[in-house]
C-alpha positions in Angstrom: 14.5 29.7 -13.7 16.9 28.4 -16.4 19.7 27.4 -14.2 20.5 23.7 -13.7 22.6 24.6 -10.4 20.1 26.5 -7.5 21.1 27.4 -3.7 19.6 26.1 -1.1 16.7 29.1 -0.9 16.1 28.8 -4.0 15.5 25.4 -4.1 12.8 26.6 -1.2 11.2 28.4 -3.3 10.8 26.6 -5.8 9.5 23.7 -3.8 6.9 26.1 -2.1 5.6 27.7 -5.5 5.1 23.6 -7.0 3.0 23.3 -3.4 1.2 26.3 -4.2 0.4 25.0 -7.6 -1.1 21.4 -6.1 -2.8 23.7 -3.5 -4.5 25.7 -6.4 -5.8 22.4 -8.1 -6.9 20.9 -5.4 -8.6 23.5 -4.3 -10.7 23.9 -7.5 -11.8 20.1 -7.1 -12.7 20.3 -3.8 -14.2 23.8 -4.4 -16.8 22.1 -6.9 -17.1 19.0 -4.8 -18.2 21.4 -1.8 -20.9 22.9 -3.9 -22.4 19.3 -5.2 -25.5 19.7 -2.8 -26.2 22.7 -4.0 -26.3 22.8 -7.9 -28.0 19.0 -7.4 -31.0 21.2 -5.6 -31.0 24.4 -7.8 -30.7 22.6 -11.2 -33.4 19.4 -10.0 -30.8 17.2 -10.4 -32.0 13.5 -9.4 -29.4 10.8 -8.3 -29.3 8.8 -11.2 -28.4 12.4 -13.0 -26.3 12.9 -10.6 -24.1 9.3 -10.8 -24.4 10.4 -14.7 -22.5 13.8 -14.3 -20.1 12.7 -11.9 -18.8 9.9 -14.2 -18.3 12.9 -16.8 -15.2 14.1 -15.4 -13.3 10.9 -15.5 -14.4 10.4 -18.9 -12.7 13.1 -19.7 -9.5 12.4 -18.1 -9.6 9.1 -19.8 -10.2 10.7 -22.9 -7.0 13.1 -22.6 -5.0 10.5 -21.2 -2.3 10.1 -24.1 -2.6 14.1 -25.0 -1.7 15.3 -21.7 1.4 13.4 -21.8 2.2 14.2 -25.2 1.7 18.1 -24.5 3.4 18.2 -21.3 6.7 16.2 -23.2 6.4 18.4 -26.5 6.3 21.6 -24.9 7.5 21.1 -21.3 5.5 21.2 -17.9 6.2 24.3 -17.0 4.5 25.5 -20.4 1.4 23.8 -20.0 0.7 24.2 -16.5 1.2 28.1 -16.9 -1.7 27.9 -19.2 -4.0 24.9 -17.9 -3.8 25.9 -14.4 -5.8 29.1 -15.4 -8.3 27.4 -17.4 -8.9 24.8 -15.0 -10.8 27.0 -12.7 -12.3 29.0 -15.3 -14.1 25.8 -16.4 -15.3 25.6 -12.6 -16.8 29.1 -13.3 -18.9 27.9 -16.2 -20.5 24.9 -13.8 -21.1 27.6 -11.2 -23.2 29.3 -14.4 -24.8 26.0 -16.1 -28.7 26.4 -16.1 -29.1 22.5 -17.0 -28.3 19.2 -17.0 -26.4 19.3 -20.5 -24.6 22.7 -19.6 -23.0 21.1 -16.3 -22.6 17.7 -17.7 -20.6 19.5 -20.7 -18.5 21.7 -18.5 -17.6 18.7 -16.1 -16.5 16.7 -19.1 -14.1 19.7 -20.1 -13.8 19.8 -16.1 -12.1 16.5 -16.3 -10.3 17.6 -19.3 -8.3 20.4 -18.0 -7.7 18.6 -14.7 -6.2 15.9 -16.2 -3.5 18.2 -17.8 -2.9 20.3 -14.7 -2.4 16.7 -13.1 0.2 15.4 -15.6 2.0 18.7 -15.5 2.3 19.1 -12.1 2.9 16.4 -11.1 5.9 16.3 -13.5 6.5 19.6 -12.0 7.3 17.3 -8.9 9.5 14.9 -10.6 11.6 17.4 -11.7 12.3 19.4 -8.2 12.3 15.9 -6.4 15.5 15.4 -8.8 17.0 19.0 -7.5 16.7 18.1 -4.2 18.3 14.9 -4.2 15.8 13.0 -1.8 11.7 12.0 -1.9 9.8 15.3 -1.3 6.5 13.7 -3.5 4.4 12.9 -0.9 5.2 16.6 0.7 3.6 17.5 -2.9 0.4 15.6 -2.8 0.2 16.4 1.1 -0.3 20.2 -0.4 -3.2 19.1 -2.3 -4.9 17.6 0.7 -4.6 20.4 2.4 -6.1 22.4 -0.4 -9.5 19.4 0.1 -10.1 20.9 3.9 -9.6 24.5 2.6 -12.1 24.2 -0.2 -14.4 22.5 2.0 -14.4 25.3 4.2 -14.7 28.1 2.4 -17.6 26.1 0.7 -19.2 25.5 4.2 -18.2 28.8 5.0 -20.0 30.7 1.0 -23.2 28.7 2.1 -23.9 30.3 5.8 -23.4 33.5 4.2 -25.9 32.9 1.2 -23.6 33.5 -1.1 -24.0 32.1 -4.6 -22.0 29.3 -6.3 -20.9 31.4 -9.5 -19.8 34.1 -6.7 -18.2 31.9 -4.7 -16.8 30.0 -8.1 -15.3 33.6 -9.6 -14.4 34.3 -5.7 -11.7 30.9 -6.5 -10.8 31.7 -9.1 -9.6 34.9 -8.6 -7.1 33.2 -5.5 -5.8 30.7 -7.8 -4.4 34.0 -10.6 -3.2 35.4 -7.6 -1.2 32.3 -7.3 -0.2 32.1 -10.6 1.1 35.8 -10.8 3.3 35.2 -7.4 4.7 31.9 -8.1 4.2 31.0 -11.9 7.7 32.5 -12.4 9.4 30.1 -10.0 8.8 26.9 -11.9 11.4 24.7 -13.7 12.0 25.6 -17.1 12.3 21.8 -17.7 10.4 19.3 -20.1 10.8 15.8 -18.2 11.5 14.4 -22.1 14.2 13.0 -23.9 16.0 13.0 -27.0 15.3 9.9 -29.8 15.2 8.8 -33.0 13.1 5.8 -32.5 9.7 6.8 -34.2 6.1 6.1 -31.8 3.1 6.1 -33.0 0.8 8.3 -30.5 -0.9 5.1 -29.4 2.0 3.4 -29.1 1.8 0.3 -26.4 3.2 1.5 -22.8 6.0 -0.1 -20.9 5.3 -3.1 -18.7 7.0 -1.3 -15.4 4.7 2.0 -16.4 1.3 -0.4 -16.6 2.4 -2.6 -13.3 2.6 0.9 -11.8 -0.4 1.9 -12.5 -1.7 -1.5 -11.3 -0.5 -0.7 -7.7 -2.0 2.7 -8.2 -5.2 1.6 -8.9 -5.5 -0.5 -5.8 -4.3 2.4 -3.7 -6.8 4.6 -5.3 -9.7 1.9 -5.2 -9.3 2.2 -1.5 -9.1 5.6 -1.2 -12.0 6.3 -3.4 -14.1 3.9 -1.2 -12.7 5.8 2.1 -13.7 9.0 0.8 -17.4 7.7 -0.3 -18.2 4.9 2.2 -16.3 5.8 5.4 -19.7 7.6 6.3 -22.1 4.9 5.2 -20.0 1.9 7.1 -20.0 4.2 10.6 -23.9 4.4 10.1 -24.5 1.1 9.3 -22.4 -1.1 10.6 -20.4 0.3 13.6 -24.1 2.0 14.0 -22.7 5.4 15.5 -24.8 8.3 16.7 -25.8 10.4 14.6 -23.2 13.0 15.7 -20.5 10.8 15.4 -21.1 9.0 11.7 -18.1 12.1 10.5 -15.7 10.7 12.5 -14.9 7.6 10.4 -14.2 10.0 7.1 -12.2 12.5 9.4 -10.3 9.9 10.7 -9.2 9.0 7.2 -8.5 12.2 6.0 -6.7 14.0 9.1 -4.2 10.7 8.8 -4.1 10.7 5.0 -2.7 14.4 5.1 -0.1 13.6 7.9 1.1 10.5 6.3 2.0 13.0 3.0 3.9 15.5 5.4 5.8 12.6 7.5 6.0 10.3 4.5 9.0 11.9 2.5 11.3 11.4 6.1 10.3 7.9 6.2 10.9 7.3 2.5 14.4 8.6 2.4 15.5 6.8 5.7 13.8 3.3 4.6 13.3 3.4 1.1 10.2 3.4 -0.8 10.1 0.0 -1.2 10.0 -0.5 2.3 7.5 2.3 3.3 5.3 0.9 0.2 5.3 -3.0 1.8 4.2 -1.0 5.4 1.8 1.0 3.4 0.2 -1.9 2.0 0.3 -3.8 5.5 -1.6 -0.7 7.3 -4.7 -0.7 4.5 -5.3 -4.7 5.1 -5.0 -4.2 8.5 -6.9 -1.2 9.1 -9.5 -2.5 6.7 -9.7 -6.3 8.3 -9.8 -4.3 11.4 -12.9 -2.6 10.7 -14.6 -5.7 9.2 -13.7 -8.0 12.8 -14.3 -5.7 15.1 -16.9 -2.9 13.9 -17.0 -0.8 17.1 -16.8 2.7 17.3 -13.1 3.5 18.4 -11.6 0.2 17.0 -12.9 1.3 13.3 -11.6 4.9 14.3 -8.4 3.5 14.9 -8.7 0.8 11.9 -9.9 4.0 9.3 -6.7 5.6 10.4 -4.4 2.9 9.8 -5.7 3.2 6.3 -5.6 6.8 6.0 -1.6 6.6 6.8 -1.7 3.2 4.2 -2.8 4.9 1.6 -1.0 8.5 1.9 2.6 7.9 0.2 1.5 5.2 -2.5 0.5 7.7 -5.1 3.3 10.2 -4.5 5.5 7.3 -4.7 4.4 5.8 -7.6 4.8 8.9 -9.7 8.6 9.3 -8.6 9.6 5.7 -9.7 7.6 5.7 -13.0 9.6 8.8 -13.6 12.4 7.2 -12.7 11.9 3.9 -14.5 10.7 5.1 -17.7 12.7 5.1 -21.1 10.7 7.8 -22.7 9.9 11.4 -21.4 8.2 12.0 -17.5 5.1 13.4 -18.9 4.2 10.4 -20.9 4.9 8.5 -18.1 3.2 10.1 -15.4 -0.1 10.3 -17.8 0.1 6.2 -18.3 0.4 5.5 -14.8 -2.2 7.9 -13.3 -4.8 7.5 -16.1 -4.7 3.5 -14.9 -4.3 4.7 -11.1 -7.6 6.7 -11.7 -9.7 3.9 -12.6 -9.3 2.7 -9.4 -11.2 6.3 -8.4 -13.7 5.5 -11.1 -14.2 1.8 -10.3 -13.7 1.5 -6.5 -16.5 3.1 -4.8 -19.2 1.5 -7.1 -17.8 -2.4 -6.4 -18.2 -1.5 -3.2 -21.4 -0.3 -3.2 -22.8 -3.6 -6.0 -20.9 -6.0 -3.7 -22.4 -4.4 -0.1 -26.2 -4.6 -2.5 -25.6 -8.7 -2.8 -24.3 -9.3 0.4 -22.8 -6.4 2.8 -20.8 -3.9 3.3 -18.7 -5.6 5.6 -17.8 -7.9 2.8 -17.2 -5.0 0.6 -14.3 -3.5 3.1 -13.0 -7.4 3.1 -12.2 -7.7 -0.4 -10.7 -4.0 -0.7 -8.3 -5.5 2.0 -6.7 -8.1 -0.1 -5.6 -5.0 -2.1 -3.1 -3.8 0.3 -1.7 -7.8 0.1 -1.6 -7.6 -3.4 0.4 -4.5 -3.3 2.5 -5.8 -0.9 3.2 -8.6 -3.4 4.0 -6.6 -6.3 6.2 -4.1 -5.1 8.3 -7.2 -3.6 8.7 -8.2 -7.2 9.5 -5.1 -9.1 12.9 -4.4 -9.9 11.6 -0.6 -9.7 11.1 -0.5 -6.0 14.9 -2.1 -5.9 17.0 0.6 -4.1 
């Protein structure tokens, strides 16, 4: 595509191959995440091995953080996801081959590496076709990816009633996302997201204060959706003291409402603002959150972990399209500051919760995640970004 003007069905299918290409990354992560269990058993993989390999993949998006951005602006996202979106899951294919602890902790370092650039660059991707459009189509985006988290899961659930092996089922992935690539790789924009200076930046030059209070507000959305994913489960056993049939429903909750929120949240955006939709967003995790920490019965929390699914769905999404937006340098920079310091959240959330529910409970845990939604609240009130 190298025109700047596109009809209306092309516009369509530009915006489905972008989906397609957060569907293909998304499917890789949750495609490894389905097969945890499993390479845990096979390889004799304790816990504390475990909590060690799991912290190598943020470790290497940390590590990548200002290169990603840097490639994505020097050579354009359409460039660099062509080529990272391939290697991405070929990386998942060596971790469905590692025979020990240092092969798999290796390839989820490199894991993290690659997922990290398919991240910047998509996601810039989804700057730029938000811009053809005219309107918020973001969350749409991220409610692709997802969607992509059930798939993966599935066809995980799905590899392991038929026996079939990880590396198979790994290769198996793989082999969907080229397909992918060879139908839709063609569609994407041929732009950059940079811009044209002379001012000279050194490569660790210090970000922009909109890009870092940004990534501020990501981080508390992603804080409390890391803890959703990872403690939904363990507060419907323990505290709301479910059956055992029933300790899903808490994490299902979340998700099923996470995913609608992304689908719904573009309409609600456009018609209210984000500013707006980002207040209510921050509203719906305190409430859902206090909710669950007042009242821990079974269909008040399932009610409460849903109100937080839907709080946490369009921050992210957002977020990305006004650092875009609000930035003086190129997208891809951008986009890398503000979700390297959103993915801390990820990395730092779940394990707060768990020290804090260690010293007192996890009841208190889920009370001081939902001072993050006030904060939020706050923050976009006061940012001249969120001022439509």
């Amino acid at each position: 595509m190298q025109t700047t003007e596109f009809t209306s069905q092309q516009k369509n299918r530009i915006r489905i191959a972008v989906s397609l290409f957060y569907f293909s990354q998304g499917l890789a992560f949750s495609s490894w995440a389905s097969r945890i269990p499993t390479i845990k058993q096979a390889l004799g993989i304790t816990e504390g091995q475990l909590g060690t390999l799991l912290l190598m993949m943020p470790i290497g998006q940390l590590c990548t953080m200002v290169l990603s951005g840097k490639l994505v602006s020097k050579y354009g996202s359409r460039n660099v996801l062509r080529i990272v979106v391939l290697i991405y899951p070929l990386i998942l294919c060596l971790i469905g081959f590692a025979q020990n602890f240092y092969q798999l902790a290796l390839a989820l370092f490199f894991f993290g590496v690659l997922g990290n650039m398919c991240n910047i660059s998509v996601n810039t991707q989804g700057v730029e076709v938000e811009k053809i459009f005219g309107k918020s189509i973001m969350s749409s985006f991220h409610g692709a990816w997802s969607i992509a988290g059930f798939t993966g899961a599935l066809i995980g659930l799905l590899m392991m009633n038929l026996n079939i092996g990880t590396p198979i089922h790994f290769i198996i992935i793989y082999c969907i996302i080229i397909v992918n690539w060879l139908i839709n790789s063609k569609f994407l924009l041929n732009s950059t997201g940079a811009v044209k200076t002379t001012e000279k930046k050194s490569f660790f030059s210090k970000p922009e204060g909109v890009l870092v209070q940004l990534g501020i507000i990501g981080f508390l959305s992603m804080a409390t959706e890391g803890a959703m994913f990872d403690w939904s489960g363990v507060y419907f056993q323990d505290i709301v003291k479910a059956p055992e049939n029933l300790v899903v429903v808490g994490y299902a909750s979340f998700m099923v409402m996470m995913a609608t929120g992304r689908f719904i949240g573009d309409y609600f955006i456009s018609k209210y603002g984000k500013k707006r939709i980002m207040q209510i967003s921050g509203f719906f995790m305190s409430s859902g959150l206090l909710l669950s920490v007042f009242f821990p019965q079974l269909i008040v929390c399932t009610l409460a972990f849903m109100m937080v699914g839907l709080g946490v769905a369009c921050n992210v999404p957002t977020v990305y399209s006004v650092a875009a937006k609000s930035t003086k340098g190129a997208a891809g920079v951008a986009l890398a500051t503000v979700s390297s310091v959103s993915f801390l959240g990820f990395l730092m959330g779940p394990p707060l919760i768990g020290y804090i529910a260690e010293l007192f409970d996890l009841r208190y845990s889920y009370a001081l995640f939902a001072c993050f939604g006030l904060i939020m609240i706050i923050m976009v009130g006061r940012m001249k970004a969120f001022k439509e």
